[in-house]
C-alpha positions as CSV (number, residue, x, y, z in Angstrom):
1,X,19.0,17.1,-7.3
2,X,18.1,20.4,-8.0
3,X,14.7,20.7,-10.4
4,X,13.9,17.0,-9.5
5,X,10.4,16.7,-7.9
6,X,10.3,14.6,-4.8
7,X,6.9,12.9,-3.5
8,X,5.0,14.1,-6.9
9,X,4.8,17.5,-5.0
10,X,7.8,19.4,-3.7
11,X,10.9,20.7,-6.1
12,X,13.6,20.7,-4.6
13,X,15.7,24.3,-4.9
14,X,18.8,24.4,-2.9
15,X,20.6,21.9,-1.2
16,X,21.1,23.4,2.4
17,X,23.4,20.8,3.9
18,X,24.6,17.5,3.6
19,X,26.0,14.5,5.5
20,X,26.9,11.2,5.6
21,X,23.3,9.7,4.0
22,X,21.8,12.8,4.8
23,X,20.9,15.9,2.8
24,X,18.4,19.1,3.8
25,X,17.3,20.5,1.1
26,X,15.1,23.7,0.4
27,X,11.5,22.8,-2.2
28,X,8.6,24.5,-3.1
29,X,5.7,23.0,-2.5
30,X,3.9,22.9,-5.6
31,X,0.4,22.7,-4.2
32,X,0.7,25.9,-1.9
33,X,3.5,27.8,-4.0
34,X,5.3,27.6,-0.5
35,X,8.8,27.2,0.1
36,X,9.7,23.8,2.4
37,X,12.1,21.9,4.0
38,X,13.3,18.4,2.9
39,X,15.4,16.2,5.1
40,X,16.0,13.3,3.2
41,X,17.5,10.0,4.6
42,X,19.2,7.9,1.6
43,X,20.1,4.4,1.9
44,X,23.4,3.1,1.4
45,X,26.0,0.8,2.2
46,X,27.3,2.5,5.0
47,X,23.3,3.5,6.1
48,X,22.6,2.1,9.8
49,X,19.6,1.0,11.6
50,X,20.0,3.3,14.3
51,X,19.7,5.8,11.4
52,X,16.4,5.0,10.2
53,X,15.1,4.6,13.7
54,X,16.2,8.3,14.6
55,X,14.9,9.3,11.8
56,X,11.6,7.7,11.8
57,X,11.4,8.8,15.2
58,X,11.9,12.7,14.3
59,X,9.3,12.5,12.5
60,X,6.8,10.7,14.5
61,X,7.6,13.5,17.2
62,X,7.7,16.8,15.1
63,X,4.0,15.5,14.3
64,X,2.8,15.5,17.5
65,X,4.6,18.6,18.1
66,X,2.9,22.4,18.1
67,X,5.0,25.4,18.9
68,X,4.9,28.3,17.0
69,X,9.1,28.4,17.3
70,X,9.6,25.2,15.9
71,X,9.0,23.6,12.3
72,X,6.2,22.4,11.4
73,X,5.5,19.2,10.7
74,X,3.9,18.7,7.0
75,X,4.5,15.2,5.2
76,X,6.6,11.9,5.5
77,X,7.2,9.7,2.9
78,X,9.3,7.6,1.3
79,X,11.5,8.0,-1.7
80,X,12.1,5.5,-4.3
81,X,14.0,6.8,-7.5
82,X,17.0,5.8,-9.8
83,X,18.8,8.2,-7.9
84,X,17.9,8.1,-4.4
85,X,16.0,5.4,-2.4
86,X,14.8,6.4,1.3
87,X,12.7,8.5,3.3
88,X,11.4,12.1,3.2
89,X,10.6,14.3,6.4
90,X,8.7,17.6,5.0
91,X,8.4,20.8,7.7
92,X,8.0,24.3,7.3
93,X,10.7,26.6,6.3
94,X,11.6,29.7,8.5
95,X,14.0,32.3,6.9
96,X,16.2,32.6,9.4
97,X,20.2,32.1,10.0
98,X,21.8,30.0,12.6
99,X,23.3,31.6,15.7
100,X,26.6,29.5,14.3
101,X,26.3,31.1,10.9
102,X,26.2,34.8,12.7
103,X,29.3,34.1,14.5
104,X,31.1,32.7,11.6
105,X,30.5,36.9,10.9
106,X,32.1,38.0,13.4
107,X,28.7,38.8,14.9
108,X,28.5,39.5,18.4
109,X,25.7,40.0,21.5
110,X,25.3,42.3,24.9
111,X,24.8,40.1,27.6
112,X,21.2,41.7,27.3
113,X,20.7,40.0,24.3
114,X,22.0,36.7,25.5
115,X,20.0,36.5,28.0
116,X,16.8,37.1,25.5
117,X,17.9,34.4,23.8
118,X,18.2,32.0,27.1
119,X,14.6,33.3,28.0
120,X,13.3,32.1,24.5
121,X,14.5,29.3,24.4
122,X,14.2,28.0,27.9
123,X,10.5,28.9,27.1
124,X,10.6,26.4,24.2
125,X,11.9,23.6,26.3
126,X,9.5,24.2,29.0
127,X,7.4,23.6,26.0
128,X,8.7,20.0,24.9
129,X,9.5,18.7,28.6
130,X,5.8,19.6,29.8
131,X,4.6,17.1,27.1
132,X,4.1,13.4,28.4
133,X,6.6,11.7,27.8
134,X,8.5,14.8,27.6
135,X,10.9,15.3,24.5
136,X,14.5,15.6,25.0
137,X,16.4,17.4,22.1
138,X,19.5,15.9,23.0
139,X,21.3,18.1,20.4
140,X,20.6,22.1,21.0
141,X,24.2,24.2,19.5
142,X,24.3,27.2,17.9
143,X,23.8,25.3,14.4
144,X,20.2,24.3,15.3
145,X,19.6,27.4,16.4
146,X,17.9,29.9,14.2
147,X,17.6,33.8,15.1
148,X,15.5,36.2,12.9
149,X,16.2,39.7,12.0
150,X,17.3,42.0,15.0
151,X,14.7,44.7,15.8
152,X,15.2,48.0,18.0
153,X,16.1,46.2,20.8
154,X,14.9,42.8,20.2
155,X,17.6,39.8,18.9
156,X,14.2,38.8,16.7
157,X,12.9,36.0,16.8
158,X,14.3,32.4,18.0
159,X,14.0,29.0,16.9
160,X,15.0,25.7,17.9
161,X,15.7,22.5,15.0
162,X,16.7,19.7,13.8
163,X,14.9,17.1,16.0
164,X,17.4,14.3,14.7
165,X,18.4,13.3,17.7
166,X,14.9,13.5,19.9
167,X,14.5,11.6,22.4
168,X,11.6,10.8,25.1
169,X,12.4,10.2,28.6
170,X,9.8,7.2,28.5
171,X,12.4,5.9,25.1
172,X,15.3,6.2,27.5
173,X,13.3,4.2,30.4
174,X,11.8,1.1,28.8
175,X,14.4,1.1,25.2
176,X,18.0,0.7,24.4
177,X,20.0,3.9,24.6
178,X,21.6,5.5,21.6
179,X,24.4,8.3,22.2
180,X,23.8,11.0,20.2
181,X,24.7,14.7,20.3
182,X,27.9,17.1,20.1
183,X,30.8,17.3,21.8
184,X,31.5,20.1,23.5
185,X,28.0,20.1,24.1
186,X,26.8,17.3,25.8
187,X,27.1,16.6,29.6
188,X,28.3,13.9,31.1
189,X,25.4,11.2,31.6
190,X,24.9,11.6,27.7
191,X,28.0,10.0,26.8
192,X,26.6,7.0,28.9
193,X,23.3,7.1,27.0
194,X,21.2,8.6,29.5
195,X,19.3,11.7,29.1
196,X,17.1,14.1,31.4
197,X,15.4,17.2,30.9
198,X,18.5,19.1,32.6
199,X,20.6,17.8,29.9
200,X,18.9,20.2,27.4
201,X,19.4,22.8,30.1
202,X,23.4,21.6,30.0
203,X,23.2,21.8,26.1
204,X,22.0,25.3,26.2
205,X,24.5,26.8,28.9
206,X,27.3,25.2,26.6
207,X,25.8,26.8,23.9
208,X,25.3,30.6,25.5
209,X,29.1,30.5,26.9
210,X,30.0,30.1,23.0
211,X,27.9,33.1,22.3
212,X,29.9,35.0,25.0
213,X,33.1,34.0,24.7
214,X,32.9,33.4,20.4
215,X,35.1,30.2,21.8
216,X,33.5,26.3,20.8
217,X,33.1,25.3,24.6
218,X,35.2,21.8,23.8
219,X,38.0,24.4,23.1
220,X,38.0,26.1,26.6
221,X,39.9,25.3,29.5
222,X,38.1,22.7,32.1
223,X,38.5,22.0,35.6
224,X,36.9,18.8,37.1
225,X,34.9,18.9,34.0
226,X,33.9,22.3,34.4
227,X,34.1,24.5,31.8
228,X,36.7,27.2,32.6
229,X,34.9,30.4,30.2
230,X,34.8,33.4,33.0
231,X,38.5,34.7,31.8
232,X,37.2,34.7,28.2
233,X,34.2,36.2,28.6
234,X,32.4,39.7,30.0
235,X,29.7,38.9,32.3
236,X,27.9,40.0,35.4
237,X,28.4,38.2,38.4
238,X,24.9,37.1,38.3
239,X,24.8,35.9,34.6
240,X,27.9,34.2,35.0
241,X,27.0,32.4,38.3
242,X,23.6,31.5,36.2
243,X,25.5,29.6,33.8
244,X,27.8,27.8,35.9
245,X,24.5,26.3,37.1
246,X,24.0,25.4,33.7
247,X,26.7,23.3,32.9
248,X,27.2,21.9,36.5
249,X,29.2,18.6,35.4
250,X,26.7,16.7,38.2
251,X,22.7,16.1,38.1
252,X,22.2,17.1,41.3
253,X,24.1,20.2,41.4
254,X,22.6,21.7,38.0
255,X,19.8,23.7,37.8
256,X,16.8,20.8,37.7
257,X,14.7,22.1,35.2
258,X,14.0,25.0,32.3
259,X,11.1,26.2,34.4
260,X,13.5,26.4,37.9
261,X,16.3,27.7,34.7
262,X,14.0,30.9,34.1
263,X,13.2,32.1,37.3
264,X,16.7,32.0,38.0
265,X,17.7,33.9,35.5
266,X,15.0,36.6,36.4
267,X,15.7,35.9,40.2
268,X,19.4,35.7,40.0
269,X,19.7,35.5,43.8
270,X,17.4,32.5,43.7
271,X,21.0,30.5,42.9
272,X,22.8,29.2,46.1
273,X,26.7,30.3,45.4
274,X,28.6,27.5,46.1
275,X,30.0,26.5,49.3
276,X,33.3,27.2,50.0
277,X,36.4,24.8,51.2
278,X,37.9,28.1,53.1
279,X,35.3,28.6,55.9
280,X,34.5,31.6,58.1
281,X,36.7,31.9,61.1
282,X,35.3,31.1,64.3
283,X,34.7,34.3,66.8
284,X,35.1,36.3,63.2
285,X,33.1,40.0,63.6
286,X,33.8,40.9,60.2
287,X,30.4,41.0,58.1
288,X,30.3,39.9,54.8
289,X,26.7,39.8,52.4
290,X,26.8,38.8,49.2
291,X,24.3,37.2,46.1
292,X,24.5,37.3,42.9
293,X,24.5,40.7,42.0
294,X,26.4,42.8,44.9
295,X,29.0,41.6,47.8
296,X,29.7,43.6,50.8
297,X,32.5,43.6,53.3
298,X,32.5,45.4,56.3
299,X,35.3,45.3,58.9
300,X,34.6,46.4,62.4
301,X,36.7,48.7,64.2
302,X,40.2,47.4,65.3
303,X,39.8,48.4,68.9
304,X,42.8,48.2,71.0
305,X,45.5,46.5,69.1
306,X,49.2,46.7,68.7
307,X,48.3,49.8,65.6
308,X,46.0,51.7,67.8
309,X,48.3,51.9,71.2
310,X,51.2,52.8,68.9
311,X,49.1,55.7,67.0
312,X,47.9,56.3,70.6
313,X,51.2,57.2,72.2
314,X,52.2,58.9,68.8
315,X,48.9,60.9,69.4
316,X,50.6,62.0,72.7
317,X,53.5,63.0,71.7
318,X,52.5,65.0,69.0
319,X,50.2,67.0,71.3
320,X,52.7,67.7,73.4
321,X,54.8,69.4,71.0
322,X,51.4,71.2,70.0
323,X,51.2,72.3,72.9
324,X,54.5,74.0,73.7
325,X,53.8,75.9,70.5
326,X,50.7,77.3,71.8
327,X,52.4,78.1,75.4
328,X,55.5,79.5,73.1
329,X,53.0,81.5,71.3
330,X,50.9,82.9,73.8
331,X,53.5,83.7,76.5
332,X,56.7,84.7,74.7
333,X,55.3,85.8,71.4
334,X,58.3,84.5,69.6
335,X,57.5,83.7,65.9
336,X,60.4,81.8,65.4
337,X,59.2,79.0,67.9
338,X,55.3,78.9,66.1
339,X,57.5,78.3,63.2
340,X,58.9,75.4,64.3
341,X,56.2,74.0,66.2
342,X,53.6,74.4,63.4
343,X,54.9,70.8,61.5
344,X,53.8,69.3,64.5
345,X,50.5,70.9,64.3
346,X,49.8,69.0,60.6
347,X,51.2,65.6,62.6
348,X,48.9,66.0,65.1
349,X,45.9,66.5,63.0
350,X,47.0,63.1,60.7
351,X,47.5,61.0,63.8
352,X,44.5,61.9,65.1
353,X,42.8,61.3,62.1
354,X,44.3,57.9,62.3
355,X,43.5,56.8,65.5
356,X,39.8,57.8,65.1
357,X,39.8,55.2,62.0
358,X,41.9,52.4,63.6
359,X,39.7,52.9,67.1
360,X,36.2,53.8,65.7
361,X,36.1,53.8,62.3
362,X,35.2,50.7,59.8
363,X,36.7,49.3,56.8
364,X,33.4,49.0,54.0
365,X,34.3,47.1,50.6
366,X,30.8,47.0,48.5
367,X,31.4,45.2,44.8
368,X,28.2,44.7,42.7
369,X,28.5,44.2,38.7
370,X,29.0,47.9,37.8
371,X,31.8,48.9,40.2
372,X,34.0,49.0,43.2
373,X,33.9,51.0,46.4
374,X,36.6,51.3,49.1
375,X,35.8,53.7,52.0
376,X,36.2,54.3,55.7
377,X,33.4,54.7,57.6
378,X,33.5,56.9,61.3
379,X,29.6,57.1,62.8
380,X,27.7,58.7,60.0
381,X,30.7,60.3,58.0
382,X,32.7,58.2,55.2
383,X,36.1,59.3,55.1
384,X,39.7,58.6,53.2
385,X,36.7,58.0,50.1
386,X,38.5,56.7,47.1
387,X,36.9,56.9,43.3
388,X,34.4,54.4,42.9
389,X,36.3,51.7,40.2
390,X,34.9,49.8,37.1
391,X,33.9,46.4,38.1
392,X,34.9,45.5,34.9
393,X,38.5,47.2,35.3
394,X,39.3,44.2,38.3
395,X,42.0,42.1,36.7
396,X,44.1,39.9,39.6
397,X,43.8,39.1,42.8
398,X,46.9,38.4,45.3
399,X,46.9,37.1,48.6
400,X,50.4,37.0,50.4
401,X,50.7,35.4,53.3
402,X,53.9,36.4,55.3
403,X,55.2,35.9,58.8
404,X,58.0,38.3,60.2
405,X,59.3,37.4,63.6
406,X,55.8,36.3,64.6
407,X,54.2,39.2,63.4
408,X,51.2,39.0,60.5
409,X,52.2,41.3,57.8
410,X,49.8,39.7,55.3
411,X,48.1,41.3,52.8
412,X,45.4,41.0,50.3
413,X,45.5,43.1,47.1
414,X,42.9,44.2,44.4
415,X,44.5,45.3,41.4
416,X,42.5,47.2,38.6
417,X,44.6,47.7,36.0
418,X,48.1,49.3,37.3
419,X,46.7,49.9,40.8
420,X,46.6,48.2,43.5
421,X,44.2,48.4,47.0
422,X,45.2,46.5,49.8
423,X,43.4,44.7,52.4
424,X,45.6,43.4,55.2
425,X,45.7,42.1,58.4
426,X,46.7,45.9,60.0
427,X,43.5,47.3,58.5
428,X,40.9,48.1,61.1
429,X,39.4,44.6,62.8
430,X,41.3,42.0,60.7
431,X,42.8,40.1,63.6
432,X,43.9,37.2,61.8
433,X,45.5,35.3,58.7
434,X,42.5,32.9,59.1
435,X,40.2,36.0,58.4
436,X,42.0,37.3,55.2
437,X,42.2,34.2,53.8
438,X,38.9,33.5,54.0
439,X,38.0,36.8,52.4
440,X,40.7,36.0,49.8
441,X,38.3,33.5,49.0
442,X,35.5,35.1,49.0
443,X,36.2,37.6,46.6
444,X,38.0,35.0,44.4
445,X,34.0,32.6,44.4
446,X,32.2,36.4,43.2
447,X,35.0,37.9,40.8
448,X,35.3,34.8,39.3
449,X,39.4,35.5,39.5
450,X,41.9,32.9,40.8
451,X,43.8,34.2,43.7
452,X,47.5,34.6,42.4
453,X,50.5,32.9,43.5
454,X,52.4,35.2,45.9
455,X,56.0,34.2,44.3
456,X,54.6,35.2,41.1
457,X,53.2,38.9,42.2
């Protein structure tokens, strides 16, 4: 087709892409001089009315339609040739490349940039579902995406096309129900025929976690008919919470609209975290915050317990044998006996350091998307201060629950990388295996890890 004039007006260039009785091709518009799109729909054997009616219904919509990041709609007509009999849907041409057509590469984006790319186009459907009826793309992936040249610290411009499969909400109420769309990207009611606003919103979130992850989201694990992409990709807690809200599998849980979609992702503690099966132990003291973007646990002091009465008496004993050495010292100036007495000096000083901590002192684990922190905290002074570790450096977590002649020797462990920090039931005001599994699964819901089988760690 290339030279042949279409619509005594636009010469078609390139072909752009092709399907089964459909072609986009790339014209100038003899007129203006402009370059234009061309989708043309050719009749055939194999041609369907649902065809025609999609595509008479693009273009009915892209002419009501006025948004300065989507074509334009220009001219409709119909094409009757030796070649090619059908219809012709002209709109402006925008030199730009799909997001799909950047990843095929090896492209990639910061989470910074993705989330530019949410904010524009969330913008764009706020846009089409404020109209009345509003419009329903039904069909946003990163091939109807376009993205214009990077800038500094801008991704450039963005775009949303192909209104092929459009749909408005007053079509789906009061006319029969057409499933249209890509898999992998289409939530559940879709494959039913039913479509909302929040099914864009679903659309979109499949199509960011292919951006992170460079993975097609029908190629990721799923779980209930969630879509399993935290292992594979690099996120924030925040920005990864915000898209699991996204592609919530039910209505009601996903985020309702684009509008409610933005402020969350500029609000990320706007989001409720999901509710938990494993509960907060009654009579619990341990305080635990979290939101999107930080968690904090604090254990209280352990009080009297089994731990502190042992360090107590220990505590005891090693002053005693201070003692003597001072006495030794003092009264029979024999060297020889401050010699052997000083070891029990350096005991004395740990033990006490130890029972301070067990009796008074509090356990504080703070986690927000940049790092770790592990310290003890006595009044006013934080001691036994470990180095602050990478969030990102947080590989497993194991929980090991263990029994040994009725005492709890269960333990919960952070690893990062080879190391390990433990968090068990002998650390300051634990009292209980209900308490440490519960924070098991705390941390689990904001790291976005699965707690490990204990036979296999």
């Amino acid at each position: 087709m290339i030279g042949q004039i279409l619509g005594d007006r636009y010469e078609v260039q390139q072909l752009l892409g092709k399907k089964a009785g459909r072609r986009t091709l790339l014209a100038r518009d003899l007129k203006t001089q402009e370059l234009v799109v061309i989708k043309l729909l050719s009749f055939g054997s194999d041609s369907e009315w649902d065809d025609f009616k999609l595509f008479e219904r693009e273009a009915k919509i892209l002419k009501n339609l006025a948004h300065p990041c989507i074509p334009r709609y220009l001219d409709y007509f119909e094409v009757n040739s030796l070649t090619t009999q059908g219809f012709a849907l002209v709109q402006t041409y925008i030199a730009a490349q799909t997001l799909e057509q950047y990843l095929q590469t090896g492209q990639t984006f910061t989470e910074a940039e993705i989330k530019q790319i949410a904010k524009a186009l969330l913008e764009i459907l706020i846009y089409l579902h404020g109209l009345y009826p509003p419009v329903i793309h039904r069909d946003i992936k990163p091939s109807n995406i376009l993205l214009g040249d990077r800038s500094g610290n801008s991704v450039g411009e963005v775009y949303l096309i192909d209104f092929g499969s459009v749909q408005t909400v007053l079509a789906t109420e009061t006319g029969t129900r057409t499933v249209v769309g890509t898999y992998g990207y289409m939530p559940q009611e879709q494959f039913g025929g039913r479509t909302v606003p929040a099914s864009d919103l679903y659309s979109l979130g499949a199509t960011l976690i292919y951006l992170v992850t460079g993975t097609h989201p029908a190629d990721l694990p799923q779980k209930d008919f969630r879509i399993q992409f935290e292992l594979a990709a690099n996120l924030s807690p925040s920005f990864s919470n915000w898209l699991k809200s996204m592609v919530e599998p039910s209505l009601e849980k996903r985020l309702s609209s684009a509008a409610v979609a933005i402020a969350a992702l500029e609000k990320p503690q706007s989001i409720n975290l999901p509710t938990l099966v494993v509960g907060k132990p009654d009579g619990s003291k341990i305080q635990l915050t979290k939101n999107q973007d930080s968690l904090e646990i604090i254990v209280p002091p352990a009080g009297f317990n089994r731990s502190t009465v042992f360090m107590g008496l220990f505590l005891i004993a090693s002053t005693s044998f201070w003692l003597c050495w001072i006495i030794g010292t003092l009264l029979l100036s024999g060297k020889w006996l401050a010699l052997f007495f000083l070891p029990f000096l350096g005991l004395n000083c740990w033990a006490i350091h130890e029972f301070l901590l067990l009796k008074f002192g509090r356990l504080c684990l703070r986690l927000n998307s940049e790092q770790m922190t592990l310290t003890w905290e006595l009044f006013t002074w934080k001691l036994d201060k470990r180095r602050p570790l990478p969030r990102q450096s947080i590989n497993k977590l194991v929980y090991i629950p263990k029994y040994f002649n009725g005492i709890t020797v269960s333990a919960l462990y952070i690893w990062s990388g080879g190391q390990k920090y433990q968090i068990g039931a002998n650390n300051g005001g634990i009292k209980s295996e209900a308490e440490l599994e519960w924070l098991a699964h705390e941390l689990s819901d904001w790291l976005g890890l699965p707690i490990t089988n204990p036979m296999g760690s």
